[in-house]
C-alpha positions as CSV (number, residue, x, y, z in Angstrom):
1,X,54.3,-87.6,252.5
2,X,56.5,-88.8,249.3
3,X,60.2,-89.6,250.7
4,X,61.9,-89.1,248.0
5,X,65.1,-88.7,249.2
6,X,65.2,-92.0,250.3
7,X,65.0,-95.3,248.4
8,X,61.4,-96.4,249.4
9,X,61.3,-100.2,247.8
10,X,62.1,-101.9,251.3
11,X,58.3,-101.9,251.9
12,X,57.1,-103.2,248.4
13,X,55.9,-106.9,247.9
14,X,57.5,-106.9,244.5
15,X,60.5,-109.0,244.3
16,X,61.6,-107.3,241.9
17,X,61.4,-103.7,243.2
18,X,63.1,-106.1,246.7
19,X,65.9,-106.8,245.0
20,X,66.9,-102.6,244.6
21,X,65.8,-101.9,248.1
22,X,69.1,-101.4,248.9
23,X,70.3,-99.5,245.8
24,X,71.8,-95.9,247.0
25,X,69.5,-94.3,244.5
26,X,66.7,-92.9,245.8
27,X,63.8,-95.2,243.9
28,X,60.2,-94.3,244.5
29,X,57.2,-96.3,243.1
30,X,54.8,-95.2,240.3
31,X,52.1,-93.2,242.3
32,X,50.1,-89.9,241.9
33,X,51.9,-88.5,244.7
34,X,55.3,-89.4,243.2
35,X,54.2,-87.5,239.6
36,X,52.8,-84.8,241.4
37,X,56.0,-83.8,243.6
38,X,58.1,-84.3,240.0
39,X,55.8,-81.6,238.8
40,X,55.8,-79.3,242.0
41,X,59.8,-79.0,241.9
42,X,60.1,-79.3,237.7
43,X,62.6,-82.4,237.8
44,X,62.2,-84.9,234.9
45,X,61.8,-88.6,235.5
46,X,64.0,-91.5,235.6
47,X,61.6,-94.2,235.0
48,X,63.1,-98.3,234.9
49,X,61.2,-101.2,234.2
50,X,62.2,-104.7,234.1
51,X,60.9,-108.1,236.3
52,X,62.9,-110.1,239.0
53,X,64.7,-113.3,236.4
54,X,65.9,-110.4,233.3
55,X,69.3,-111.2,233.0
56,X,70.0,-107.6,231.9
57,X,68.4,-106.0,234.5
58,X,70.9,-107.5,237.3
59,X,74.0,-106.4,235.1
60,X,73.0,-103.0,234.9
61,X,71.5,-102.9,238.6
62,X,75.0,-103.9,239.5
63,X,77.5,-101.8,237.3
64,X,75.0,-98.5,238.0
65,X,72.1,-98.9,240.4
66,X,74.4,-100.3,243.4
67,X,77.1,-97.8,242.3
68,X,77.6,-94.9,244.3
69,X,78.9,-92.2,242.1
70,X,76.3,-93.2,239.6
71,X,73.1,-93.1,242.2
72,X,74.8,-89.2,243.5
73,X,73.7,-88.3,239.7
74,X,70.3,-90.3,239.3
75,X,69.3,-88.6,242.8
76,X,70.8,-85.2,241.9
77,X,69.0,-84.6,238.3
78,X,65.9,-86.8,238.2
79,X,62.9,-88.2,240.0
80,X,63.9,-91.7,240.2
81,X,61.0,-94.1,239.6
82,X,61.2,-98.2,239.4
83,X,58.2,-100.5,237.7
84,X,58.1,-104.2,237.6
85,X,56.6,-104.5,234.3
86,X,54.4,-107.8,235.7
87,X,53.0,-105.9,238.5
88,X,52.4,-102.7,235.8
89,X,51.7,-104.3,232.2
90,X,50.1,-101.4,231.0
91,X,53.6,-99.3,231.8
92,X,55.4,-101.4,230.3
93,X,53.2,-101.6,227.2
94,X,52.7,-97.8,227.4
95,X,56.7,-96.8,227.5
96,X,57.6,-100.1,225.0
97,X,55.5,-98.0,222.6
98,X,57.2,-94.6,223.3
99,X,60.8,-96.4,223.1
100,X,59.5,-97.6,219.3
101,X,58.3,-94.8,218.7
102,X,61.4,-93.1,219.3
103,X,64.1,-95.3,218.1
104,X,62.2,-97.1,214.9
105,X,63.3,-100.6,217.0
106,X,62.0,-102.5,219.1
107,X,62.9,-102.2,222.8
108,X,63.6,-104.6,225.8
109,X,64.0,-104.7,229.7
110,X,66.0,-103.2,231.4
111,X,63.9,-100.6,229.7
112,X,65.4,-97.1,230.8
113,X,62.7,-94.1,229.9
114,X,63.3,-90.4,230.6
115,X,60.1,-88.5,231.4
116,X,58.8,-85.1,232.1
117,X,58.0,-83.7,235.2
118,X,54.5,-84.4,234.3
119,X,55.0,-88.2,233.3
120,X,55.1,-88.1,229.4
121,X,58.1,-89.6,227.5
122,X,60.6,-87.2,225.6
123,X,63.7,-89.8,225.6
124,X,64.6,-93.4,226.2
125,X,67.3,-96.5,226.0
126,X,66.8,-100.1,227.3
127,X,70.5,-101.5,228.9
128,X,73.2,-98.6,228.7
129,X,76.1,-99.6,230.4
130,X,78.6,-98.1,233.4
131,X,81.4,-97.5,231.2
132,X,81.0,-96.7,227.3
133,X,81.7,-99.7,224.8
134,X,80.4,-101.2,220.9
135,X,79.2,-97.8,220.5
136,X,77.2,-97.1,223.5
137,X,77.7,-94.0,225.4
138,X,78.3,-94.8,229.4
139,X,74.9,-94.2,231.6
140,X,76.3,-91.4,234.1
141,X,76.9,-89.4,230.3
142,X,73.0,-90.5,229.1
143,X,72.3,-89.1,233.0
144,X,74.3,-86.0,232.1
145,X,73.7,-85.3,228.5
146,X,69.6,-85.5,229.4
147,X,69.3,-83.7,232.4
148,X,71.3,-80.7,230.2
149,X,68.7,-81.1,227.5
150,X,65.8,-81.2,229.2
151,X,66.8,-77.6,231.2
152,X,67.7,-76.2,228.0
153,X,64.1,-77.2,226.5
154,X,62.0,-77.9,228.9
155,X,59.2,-75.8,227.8
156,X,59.2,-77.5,224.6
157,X,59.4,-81.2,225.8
158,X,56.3,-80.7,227.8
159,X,54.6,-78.9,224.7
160,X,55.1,-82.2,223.0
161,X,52.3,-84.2,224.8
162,X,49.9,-84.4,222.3
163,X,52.1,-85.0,219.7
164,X,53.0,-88.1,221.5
165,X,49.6,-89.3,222.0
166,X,48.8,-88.8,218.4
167,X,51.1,-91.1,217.5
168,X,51.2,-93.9,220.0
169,X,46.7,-93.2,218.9
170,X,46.3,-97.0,217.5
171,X,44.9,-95.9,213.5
172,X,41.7,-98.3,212.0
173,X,41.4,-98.5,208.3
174,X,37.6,-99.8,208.6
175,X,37.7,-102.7,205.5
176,X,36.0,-105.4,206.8
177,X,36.1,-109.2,205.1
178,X,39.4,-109.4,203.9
179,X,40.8,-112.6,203.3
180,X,42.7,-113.6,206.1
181,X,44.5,-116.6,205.1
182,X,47.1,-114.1,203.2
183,X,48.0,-112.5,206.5
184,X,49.2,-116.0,207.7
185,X,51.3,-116.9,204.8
186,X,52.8,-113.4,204.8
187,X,54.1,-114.0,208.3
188,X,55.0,-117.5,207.4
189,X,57.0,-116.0,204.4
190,X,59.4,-115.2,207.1
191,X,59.7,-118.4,209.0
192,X,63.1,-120.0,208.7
193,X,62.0,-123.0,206.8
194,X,64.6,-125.1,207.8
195,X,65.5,-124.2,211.6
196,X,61.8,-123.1,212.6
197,X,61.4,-119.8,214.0
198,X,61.5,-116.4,212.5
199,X,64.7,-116.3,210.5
200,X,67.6,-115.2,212.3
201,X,68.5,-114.8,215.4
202,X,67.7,-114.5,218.6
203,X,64.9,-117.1,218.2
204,X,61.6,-116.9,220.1
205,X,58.8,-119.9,220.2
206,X,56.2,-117.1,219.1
207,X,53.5,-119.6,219.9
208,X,50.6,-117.1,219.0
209,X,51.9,-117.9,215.5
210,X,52.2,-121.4,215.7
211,X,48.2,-121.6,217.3
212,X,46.8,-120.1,214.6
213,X,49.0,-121.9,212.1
214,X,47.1,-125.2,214.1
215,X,44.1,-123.4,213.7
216,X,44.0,-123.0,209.8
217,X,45.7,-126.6,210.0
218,X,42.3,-127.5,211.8
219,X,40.2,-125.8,209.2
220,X,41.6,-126.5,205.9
221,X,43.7,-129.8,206.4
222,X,46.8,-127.9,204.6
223,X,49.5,-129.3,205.4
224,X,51.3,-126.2,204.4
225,X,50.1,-124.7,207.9
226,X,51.1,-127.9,210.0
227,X,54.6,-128.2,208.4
228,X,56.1,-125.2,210.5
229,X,54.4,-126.5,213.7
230,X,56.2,-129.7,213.2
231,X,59.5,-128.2,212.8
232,X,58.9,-125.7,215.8
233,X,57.8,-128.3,218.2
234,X,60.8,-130.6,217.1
235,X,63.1,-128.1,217.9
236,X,61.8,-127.1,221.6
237,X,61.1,-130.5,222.4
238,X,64.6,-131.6,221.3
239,X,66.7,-128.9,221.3
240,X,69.0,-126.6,224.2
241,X,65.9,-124.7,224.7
242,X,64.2,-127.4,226.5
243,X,65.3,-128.7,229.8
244,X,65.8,-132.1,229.1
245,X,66.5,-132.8,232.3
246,X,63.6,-131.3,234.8
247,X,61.5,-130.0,231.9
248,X,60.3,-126.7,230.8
249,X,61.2,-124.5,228.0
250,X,63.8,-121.0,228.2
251,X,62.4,-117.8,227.1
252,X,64.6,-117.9,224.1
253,X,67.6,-118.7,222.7
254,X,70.4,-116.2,221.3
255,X,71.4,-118.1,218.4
256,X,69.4,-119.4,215.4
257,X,70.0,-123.2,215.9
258,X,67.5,-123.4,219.4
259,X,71.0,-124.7,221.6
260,X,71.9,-121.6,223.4
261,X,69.0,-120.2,225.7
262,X,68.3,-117.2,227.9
263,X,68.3,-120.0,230.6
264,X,65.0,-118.2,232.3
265,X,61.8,-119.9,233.1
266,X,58.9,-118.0,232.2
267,X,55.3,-118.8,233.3
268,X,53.9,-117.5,230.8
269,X,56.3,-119.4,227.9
270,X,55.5,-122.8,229.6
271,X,51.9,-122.3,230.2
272,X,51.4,-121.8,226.2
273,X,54.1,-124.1,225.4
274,X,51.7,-127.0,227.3
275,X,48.9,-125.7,225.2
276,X,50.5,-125.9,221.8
277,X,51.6,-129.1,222.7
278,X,48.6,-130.2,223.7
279,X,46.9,-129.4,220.7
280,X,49.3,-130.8,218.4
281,X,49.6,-134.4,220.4
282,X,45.9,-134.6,218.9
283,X,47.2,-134.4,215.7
284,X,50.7,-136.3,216.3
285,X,49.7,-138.5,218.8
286,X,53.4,-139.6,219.2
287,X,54.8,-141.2,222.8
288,X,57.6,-138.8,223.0
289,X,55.8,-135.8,222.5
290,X,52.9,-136.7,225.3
291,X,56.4,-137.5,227.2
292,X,57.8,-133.9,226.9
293,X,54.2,-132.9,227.4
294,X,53.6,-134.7,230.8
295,X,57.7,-133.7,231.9
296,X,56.7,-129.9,231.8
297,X,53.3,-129.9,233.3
298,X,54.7,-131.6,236.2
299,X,57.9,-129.3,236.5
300,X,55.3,-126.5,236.3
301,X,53.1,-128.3,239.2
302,X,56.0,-129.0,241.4
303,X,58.3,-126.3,240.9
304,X,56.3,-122.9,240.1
305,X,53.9,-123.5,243.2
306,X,54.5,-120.1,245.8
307,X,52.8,-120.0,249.2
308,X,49.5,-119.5,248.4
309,X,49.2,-122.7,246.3
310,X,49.1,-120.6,243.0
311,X,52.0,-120.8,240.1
312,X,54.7,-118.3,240.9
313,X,56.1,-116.3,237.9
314,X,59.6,-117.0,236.5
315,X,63.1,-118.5,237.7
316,X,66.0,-116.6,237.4
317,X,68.8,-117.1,234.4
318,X,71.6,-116.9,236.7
319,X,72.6,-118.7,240.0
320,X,75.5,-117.3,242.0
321,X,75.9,-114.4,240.0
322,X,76.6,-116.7,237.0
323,X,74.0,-116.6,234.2
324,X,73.0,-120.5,233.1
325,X,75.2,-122.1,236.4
326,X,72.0,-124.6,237.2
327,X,71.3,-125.8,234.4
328,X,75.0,-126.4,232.4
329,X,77.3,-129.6,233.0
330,X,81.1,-129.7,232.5
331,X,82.8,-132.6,230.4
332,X,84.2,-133.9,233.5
333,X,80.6,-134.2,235.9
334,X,79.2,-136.2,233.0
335,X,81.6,-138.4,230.6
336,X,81.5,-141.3,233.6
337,X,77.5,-141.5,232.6
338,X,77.1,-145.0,230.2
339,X,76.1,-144.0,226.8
340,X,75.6,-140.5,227.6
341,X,76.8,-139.4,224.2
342,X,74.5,-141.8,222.5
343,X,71.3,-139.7,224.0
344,X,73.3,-135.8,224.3
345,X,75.5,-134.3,222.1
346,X,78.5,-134.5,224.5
347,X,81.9,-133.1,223.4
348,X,85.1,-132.1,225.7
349,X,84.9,-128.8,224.3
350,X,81.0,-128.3,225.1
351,X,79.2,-126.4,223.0
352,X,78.8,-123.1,225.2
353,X,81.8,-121.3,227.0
354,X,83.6,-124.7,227.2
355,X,80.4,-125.8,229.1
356,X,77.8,-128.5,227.6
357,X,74.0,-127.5,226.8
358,X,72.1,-130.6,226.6
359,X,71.1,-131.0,223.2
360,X,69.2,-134.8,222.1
361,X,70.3,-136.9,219.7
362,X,67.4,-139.4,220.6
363,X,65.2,-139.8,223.4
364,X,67.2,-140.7,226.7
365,X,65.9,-143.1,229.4
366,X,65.4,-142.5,232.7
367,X,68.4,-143.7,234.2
368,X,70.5,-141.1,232.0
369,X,67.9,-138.6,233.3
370,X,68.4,-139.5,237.0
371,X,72.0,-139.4,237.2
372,X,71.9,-135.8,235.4
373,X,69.5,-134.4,237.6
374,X,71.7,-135.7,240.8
375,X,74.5,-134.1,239.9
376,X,72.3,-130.6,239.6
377,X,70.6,-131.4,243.0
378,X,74.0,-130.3,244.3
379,X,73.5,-126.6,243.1
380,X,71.9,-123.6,243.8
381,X,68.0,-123.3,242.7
382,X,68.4,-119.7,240.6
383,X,66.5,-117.1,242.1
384,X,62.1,-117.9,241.7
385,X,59.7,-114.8,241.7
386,X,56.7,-115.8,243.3
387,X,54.6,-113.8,242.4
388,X,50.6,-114.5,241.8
389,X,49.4,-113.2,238.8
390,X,45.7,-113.5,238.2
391,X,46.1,-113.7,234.1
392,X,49.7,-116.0,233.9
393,X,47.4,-118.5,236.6
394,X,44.7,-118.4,234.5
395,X,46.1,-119.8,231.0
396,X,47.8,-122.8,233.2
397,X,44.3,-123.3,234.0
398,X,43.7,-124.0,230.3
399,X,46.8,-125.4,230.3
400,X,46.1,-127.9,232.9
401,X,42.6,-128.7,230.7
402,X,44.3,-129.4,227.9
403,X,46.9,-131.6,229.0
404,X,44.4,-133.5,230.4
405,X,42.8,-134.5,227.5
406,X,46.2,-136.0,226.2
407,X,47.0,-137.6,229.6
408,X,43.7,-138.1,231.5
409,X,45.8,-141.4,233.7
410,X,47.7,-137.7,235.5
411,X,44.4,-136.3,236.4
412,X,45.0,-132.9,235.2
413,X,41.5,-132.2,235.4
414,X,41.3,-133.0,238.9
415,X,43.9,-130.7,239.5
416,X,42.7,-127.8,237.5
417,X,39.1,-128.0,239.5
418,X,41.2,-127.9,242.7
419,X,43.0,-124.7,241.3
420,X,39.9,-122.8,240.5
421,X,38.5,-123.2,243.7
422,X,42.1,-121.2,244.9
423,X,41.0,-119.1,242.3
424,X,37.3,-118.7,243.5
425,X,37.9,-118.0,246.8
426,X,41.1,-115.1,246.7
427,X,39.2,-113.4,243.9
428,X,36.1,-113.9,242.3
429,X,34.6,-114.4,245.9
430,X,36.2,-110.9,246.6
431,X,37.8,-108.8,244.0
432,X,39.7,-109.4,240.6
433,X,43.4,-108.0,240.8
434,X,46.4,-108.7,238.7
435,X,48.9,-109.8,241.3
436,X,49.8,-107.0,244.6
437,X,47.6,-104.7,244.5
438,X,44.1,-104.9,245.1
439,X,43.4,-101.6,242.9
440,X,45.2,-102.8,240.0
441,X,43.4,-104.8,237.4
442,X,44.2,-105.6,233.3
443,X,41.5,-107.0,230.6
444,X,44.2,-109.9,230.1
445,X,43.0,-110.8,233.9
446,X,39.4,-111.3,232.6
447,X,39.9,-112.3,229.1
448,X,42.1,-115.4,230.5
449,X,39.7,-116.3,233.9
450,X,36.7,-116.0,231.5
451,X,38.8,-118.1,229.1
452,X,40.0,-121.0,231.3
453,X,36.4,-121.0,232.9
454,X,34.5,-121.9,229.6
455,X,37.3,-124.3,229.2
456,X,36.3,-126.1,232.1
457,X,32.6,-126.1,232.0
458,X,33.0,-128.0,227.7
459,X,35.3,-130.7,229.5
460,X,33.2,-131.2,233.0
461,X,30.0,-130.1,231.5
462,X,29.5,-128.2,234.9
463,X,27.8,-125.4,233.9
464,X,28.2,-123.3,237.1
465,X,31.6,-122.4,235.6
466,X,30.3,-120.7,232.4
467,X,27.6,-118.9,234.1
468,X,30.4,-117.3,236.4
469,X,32.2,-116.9,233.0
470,X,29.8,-114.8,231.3
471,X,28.9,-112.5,234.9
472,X,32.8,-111.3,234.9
473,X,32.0,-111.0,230.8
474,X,29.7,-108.5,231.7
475,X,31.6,-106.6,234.2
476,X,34.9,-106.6,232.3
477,X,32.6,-105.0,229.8
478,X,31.7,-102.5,232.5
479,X,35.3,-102.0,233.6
480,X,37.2,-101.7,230.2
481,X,35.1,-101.2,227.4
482,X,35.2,-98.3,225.3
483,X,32.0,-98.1,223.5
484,X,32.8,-95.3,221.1
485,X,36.0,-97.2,219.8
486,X,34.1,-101.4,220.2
487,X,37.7,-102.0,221.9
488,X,38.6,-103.4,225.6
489,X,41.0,-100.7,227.0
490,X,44.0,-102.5,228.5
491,X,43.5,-101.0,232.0
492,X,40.4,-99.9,233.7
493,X,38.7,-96.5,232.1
494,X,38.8,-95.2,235.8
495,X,42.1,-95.5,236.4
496,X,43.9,-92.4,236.6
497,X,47.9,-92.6,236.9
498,X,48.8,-92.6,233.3
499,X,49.4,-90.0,230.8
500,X,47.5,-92.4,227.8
501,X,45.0,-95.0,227.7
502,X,46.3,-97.8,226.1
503,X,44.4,-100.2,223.7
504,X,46.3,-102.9,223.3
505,X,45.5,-105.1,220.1
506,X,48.8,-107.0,219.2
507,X,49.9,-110.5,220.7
508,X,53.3,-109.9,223.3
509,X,54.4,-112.9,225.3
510,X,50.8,-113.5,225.2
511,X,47.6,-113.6,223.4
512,X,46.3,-110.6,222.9
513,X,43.2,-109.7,225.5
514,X,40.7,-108.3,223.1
515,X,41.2,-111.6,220.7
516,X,40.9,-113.3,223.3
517,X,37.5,-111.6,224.5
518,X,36.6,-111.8,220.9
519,X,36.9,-115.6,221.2
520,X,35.1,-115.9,224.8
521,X,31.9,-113.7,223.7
522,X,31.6,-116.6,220.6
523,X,31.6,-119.1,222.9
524,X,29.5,-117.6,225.5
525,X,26.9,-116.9,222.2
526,X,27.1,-113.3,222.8
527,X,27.3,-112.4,219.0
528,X,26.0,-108.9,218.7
529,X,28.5,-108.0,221.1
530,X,31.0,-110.1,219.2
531,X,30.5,-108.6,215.9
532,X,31.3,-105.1,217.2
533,X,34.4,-106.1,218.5
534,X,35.2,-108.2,215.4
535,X,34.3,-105.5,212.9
536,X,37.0,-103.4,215.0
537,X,39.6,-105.9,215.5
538,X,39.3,-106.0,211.4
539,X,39.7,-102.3,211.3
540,X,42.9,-102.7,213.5
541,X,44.3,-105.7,211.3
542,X,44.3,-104.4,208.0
543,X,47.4,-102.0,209.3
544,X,49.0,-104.1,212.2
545,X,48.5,-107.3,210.0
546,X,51.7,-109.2,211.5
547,X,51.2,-108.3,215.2
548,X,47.6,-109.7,215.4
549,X,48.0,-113.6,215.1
550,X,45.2,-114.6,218.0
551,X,43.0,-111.7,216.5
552,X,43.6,-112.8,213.3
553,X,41.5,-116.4,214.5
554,X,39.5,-114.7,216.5
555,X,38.2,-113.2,213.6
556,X,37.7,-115.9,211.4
557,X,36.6,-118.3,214.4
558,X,33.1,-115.5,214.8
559,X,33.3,-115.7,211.2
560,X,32.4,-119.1,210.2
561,X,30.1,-119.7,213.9
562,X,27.9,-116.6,212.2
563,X,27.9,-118.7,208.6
564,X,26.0,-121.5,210.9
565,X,29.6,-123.5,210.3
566,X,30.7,-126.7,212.9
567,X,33.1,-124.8,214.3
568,X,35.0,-124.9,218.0
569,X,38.2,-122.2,218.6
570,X,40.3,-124.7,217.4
571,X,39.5,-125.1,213.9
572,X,36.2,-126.4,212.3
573,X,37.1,-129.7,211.2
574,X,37.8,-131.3,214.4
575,X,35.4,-132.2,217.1
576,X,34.0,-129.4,219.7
C-alpha cells in the first residue's frame, strides 16, 4: 500500500532521494502505484528532480523542503513526488522538454514540475525561492497560486495531453546528404573566439563540440577546426576550472573568463574531458598536456572509486554548508609558499569573495603542488555520490583506453581490462541496469558498453570483446528500437511508467545514444542497419542542427566507410 502521508525516501538507495529522507514533506518515489492513488483522489503532482552534488538543489531543500510551514502546504495540495535525475534520465529528459516547452528557455535542477493527477505536465519552474526576491514569486505562493488553478481548470489541464505530446513529438524533415560541414561552422559562428566556449557566460566545456571539431580537424587538416580546441583545452587545463591541485575539471564556470567554477565534480565531465584530451595529445603531443592528462585520470582512479570497485558519480560543490570550502585558499594559508605567485595568480584580495581560485601563470612543480594539497588535507572531503551507473562507467572505460595510448608507462590498459571484468560479472553475466534498479535500463547503457567494448577489442586485438559487443547490439536493438521511426527509444518500449516515449537525439552532458549506436553499428560492419538509422538521424538534423554534434559525425563517419574511404571514428586521415 502507497504511504503517502509519510515521507517514504528512508528506504531508497539513492543518495540523493537520502539526503530528503528527513524532509517533513511527505516525498514518495516515481511508481505506478504512486500515479495511480494521485488519480484515485484527483490531487495534482509535485514532481522535483535534481542529483545529490546540485548546489541549488541543497539551497532550496533547505529554505523549503526542511521547512515546516512550507512542507504543511506541499502535503496539503499535491502528491509529492522526488526523482534523482541519474537514477531516472528519461524523467529528467521527459520534464526538461515540458519546462522548454513551456517557458521558451532552457531549464535546470532543482527542476520543480507541476503535474496532473494522471502524470502529464501543465506547469513548471526550476529553483523558486522561500521568500520572494529579483522578481521571483516565493515557492509557498507558486504552491498556492497552482493548486487554485489547477481546481478551477482541472478538466481542461487534463484535456491538454495530447497537445503536449504533439509538441514534445520530435518532427523529421527527411533531406538526406546535406553538407554537413556548414552545421559545424554555424555552431562555431558562436564560439567566443578569444575566451573559448560559447560566448558569454556561464561557460560550459561542451566537449561534444570540441570532438567533432577534432573530428573534421582529423578529416580535412583545417586548421580552422583545431584552433578552437586549442583555445578550449588551454583554458581548462590552465584555468580556475581545473583543479590544479588534485586534478579534475568543475562542471562549469559562472563567468566567461574559465576562473570561477561550480566547484562540482562530475563523472561524466571528467570522463570526456580524458577523452578530448587524449585525442588532442596525438595531435599536440606537448609534456604538459599528457601531465594534466595523467593528473586527472589518476584523481578519477583514486578518488571516484565506491564499494563495488566501480567510479562513483560526482562530489559535492559545497563542504560544511559552504559552496567551494575544499577547494579555495585564503591569502594568509598560502603567501609563506616560495614563489607561489610565480606559478598562481595570488593576490591579498583573491579573486573570489576575498578567497583565491587557483589560476596558472605557468606550470608549477611539484613541491608548490605538495604544500597546497597539505594544507587541503586538513578539510572536509565535500559530500561524494557513489552511485554506479552502467553508462557514466562505461565512457571511463574508453577513457581509460585512450589515455593509455598517450601514457602506456601508467598501464591504463591494464586497468581498463581489470574494469571490464567488474563490468562482466555484475552485468553482462546477469542483467544490464542503469545504476539501482535492476528494472531500469537506458540505450545510453548499451550504446556506451557496446562502445567502450569495441574500443578494447582495436587496442588488445581480443576479439572476445567485440563479439560480446555486437550480442548486446542486437538486444539493445530488441529492447529500444522503434522500427517504424529507424530510432533507439531512450527507455525500453516495455516500459510503462511514463506518459511519453521519449527519443532522444540531441547531445546533453553526454553524447547522444543513438549517435553513438550509429557509430558502434559502423564499426561492428552492420551497415544496412546503419544506414536506416543514419538516413533518420539526417531527417532529425536538418531541424535540430545545433543540438546534434556526435550525430552530426556519426553521420559523416557511415558516410565516407560506405564511399570505401580509410576512415576510423576519429577522422580519416589518421591511422585506425
Amino acid at each position: 500500500m502507497t504511504k503517502i502521508n509519510e515521507n517514504v525516501l528512508a528506504n531508497d538507495l539513492s543518495p540523493y532521494l537520502k539526503q530528503h529522507k528527513d524532509n517533513p514533506v511527505n516525498w514518495q518515489i516515481w511508481s505506478k502505484k504512486t500515479l495511480e492513488y494521485s488519480k484515485q483522489i484527483k490531487k495534482p503532482i509535485l514532481l522535483s528532480i535534481g542529483y545529490a552534488s546540485c548546489h541549488w538543489c541543497h539551497v532550496m531543500a533547505h529554505e523549503s523542503f526542511e521547512d515546516i510551514e512550507t512542507a504543511k502546504i506541499m502535503n496539503e495540495l499535491f502528491v509529492n513526488i522526488k526523482v534523482d535525475r541519474e537514477e531516472r534520465p528519461d524523467l529528467d529528459f521527459i520534464f526538461q522538454s515540458s519546462f522548454q516547452l513551456f517557458n521558451q528557455t532552457g531549464g535546470g535542477w532543482p527542476l520543480t514540475m507541476f503535474l496532473d493527477e494522471n502524470g502529464v505536465p501543465f506547469m513548471g519552474g526550476t529553483y523558486f525561492p522561500k521568500n520572494s526576491r529579483n522578481g521571483l514569486p516565493s515557492f509557498k505562493e507558486v504552491l498556492q497560486k497552482v493548486s487554485e488553478a489547477y481546481k478551477e481548470q482541472r478538466e481542461n489541464i487534463i484535456k491538454q495531453k495530447s497537445l503536449i505530446i504533439s509538441n514534445l513529438d520530435l518532427k523529421k524533415n527527411p533531406v538526406l546528404n546535406q553538407e554537413l560541414e556548414p552545421i559545424i561552422e554555424m555552431s562555431m559562428n558562436n564560439l567566443d573566439k578569444s575566451k573559448g566556449g560559447y560566448k558569454g557566460a556561464p561557460k560550459f566545456p561542451t566537449f561534444n563540440l570540441y570532438e567533432t571539431l577534432l573530428y573534421f580537424f582529423n578529416k580535412s587538416g583545417d586548421k580552422k577546426y583545431l584552433e578552437p580546441v586549442d583555445l578550449i583545452i588551454k583554458q581548462l587545463c590552465s584555468k580556475g576550472i581545473y583543479d590544479h591541485v588534485e586534478g579534475g575539471i568543475a562542471r562549469y564556470t559562472v563567468d566567461e573568463d574559465w576562473i570561477v567554477p561550480h566547484f562540482e565534480k562530475m563523472l561524466y565531465d571528467n570522463s570526456q574531458f580524458v577523452l578530448l584530451l587524449s585525442k588532442y595529445c596525438k595531435i599536440r603531443s606537448e609534456i604538459y598536456f599528457k601531465e594534466k592528462l595523467g593528473q586527472t585520470v589518476d584523481f578519477l582512479i583514486d578518488n571516484f572509486k565506491n564499494k563495488e570497485g566501480f567510479l562513483g558519480s560526482a562530489y559535492d560543490a559545497d563542504s560544511e554548508g559552504v559552496e567551494g570550502k575544499y577547494y579555495v585558499f585564503s591569502y594568509e594559508e598560502i603567501r609563506e609558499i616560495k614563489n607561489i605567485d610565480k606559478y598562481f595568480e595570488v593576490k591579498p584580495e583573491g579573486n573570489w569573495e576575498k578567497k583565491i581560485i587557483l589560476v596558472e601563470r605557468e606550470k608549477p612543480n611539484k613541491t608548490i603542488l605538495n604544500k597546497l594539497l597539505e594544507i587541503r588535507k586538513k578539510r572536509n572531503k565535500p559530500f561524494f555520490d557513489d552511485k554506479t551507473q552502467l553508462d557514466l562507467n562505461s565512457l571511463m572505460l574508453s577513457a581509460l583506453v585512450a589515455a593509455n595510448e598517450i601514457l602506456p608507462e601508467k598501464k591504463y590498459l591494464n586497468l581498463a581490462e581489470d574494469f571490464f571484468s567488474k563490468i562482466e560479472k555484475k552485468y553482462i553475466k546477469n542483467k544490464i541496469y542503469h545504476s539501482y534498479s535492476q528494472d531500469i535500463v537506458f540505450i545510453e547503457d548499451y550504446a556506451f558498453l557496446i562502445s567502450s567494448l569495441i574500443d578494447l577489442s582495436d587496442k588488445t586485438m581480443n576479439f572476445r570483446y567485440k563479439d560480446l559487443a555486437k550480442k548486446l547490439l542486437y538486444e539493445a536493438i530488441n529492447k529500444f528500437y522503434l522500427s517504424d521511426k529507424n530510432i533507439f527509444q531512450k527507455n525500453p518500449i516495455s516500459n510503462d511508467d511514463v506518459f511519453f516515449k521519449p527519443i532522444d537525439i540531441g547531445d546533453s552532458t553526454t553524447p547522444n545514444g543513438n549517435a553513438v549506436m550509429l557509430i558502434n553499428l559502423v564499426r561492428l560492419g552492420m551497415m544496412e542497419e546503419a544506414k536506416k538509422l543514419s538516413d533518420s538521424l539526417n531527417g532529425y538534423l536538418n531541424i535540430y542542427k545545433s543540438h546534434m554534434m556526435t550525430s552530426l559525425r556519426a553521420i559523416d563517419y557511415f558516410e565516407n566507410i560506405s564511399k570505401g574511404k580509410n576512415c576510423n571514428q576519429h577522422g580519416c586521415k589518421i591511422d585506425a
